[in-house]
C-alpha positions as CSV (number, residue, x, y, z in Angstrom):
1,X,-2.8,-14.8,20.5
2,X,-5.0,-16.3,17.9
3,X,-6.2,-15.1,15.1
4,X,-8.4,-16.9,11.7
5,X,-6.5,-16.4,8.9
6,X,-8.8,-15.2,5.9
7,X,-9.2,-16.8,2.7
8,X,-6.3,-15.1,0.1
9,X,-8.7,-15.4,-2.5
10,X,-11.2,-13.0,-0.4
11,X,-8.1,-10.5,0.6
12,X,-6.8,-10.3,-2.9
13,X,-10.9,-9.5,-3.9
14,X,-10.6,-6.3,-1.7
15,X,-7.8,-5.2,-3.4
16,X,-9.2,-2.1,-5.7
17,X,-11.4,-1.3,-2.8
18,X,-8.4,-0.7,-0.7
19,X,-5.9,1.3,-3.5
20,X,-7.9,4.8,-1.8
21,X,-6.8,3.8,1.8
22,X,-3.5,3.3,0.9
23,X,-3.0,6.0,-1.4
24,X,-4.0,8.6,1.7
25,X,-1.4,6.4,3.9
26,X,1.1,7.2,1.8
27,X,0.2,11.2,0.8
28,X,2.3,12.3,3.5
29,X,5.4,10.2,1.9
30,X,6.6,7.2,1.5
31,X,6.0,4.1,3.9
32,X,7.1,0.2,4.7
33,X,4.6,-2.2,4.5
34,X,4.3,-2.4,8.4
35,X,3.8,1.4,8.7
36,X,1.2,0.9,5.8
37,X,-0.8,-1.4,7.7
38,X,-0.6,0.4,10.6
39,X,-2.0,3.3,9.3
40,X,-5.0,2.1,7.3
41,X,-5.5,-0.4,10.4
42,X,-5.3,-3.9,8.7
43,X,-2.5,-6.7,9.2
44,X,0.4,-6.6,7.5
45,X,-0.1,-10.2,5.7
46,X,-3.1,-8.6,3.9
47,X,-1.2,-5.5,3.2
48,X,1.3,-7.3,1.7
49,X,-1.4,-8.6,-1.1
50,X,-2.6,-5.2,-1.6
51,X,0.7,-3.2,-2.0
52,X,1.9,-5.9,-4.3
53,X,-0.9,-6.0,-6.1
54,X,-0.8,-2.1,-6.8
55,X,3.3,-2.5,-7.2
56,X,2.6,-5.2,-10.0
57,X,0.1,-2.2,-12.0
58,X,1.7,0.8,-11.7
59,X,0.4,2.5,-8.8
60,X,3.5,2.3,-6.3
61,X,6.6,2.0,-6.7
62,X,9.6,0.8,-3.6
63,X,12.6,2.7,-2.8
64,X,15.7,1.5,-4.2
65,X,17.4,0.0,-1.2
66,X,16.1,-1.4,2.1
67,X,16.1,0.0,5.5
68,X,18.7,-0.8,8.3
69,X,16.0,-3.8,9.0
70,X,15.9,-4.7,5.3
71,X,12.5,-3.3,4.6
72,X,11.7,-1.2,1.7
73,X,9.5,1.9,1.7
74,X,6.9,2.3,-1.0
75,X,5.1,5.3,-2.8
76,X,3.0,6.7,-5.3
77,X,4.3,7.0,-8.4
78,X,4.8,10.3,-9.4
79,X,5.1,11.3,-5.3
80,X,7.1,14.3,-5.4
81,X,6.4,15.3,-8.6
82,X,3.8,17.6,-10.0
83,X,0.8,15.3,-9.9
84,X,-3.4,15.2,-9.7
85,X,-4.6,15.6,-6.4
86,X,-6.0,12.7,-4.8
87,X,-9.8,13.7,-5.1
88,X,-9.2,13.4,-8.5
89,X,-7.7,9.6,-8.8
90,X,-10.1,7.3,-10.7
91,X,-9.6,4.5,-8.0
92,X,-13.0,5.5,-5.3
C-alpha cells in the first residue's frame, strides 16, 4: 500500500477547520486517537496533529492512564459535566 504523505505544514493549517469534526467524534464520550480518526474518516498521522493541537489549547483533555495497548483516550473538556451544547461552540 502506498500512500503520499501530505505536507505537515498543510495538515497542521486544517487544524481549526477540523476542532467541529472532532468535537461531534467525541460527543458520545471519550475516544483514542485511532478511534478518532476512524470516525471523522482521516488517518491517524494527521489526527495526531489535530488532537494535539487542540490538547495544547484547552479544548481536550486525555485520560489519566493508558489502555491495555498503551493508548490514551481523549475528551472534551468539561465532557460530563454541565456544559454548552455543541451548536453553540464558537469553533464552525
Amino acid at each position: 500500500m502506498t500512500q503520499t504523505l501530505r505536507d505537515p505544514r498543510e495538515v497542521i493549517r486544517e487544524e481549526p477547520l477540523m476542532h467541529r469534526p472532532i468535537f461531534e467524534a467525541l460527543a458520545s464520550g471519550p475516544a483514542t486517537i485511532v478511534e478518532i480518526a476512524e470516525r471523522i474518516g482521516h488517518p491517524v498521522h494527521e489526527t495526531v496533529y489535530w488532537v494535539m493541537g487542540m490538547r495544547r489549547y484547552g479544548h481536550l483533555i486525555e485520560s489519566a492512564e493508558a489502555d491495555d495497548d498503551g493508548f490514551f483516550s481523549y475528551k472534551i473538556v468539561g465532557q460530563g459535566e454541565a456544559e454548552a451544547p455543541l451548536e453553540e461552540c464558537e469553533y464552525e
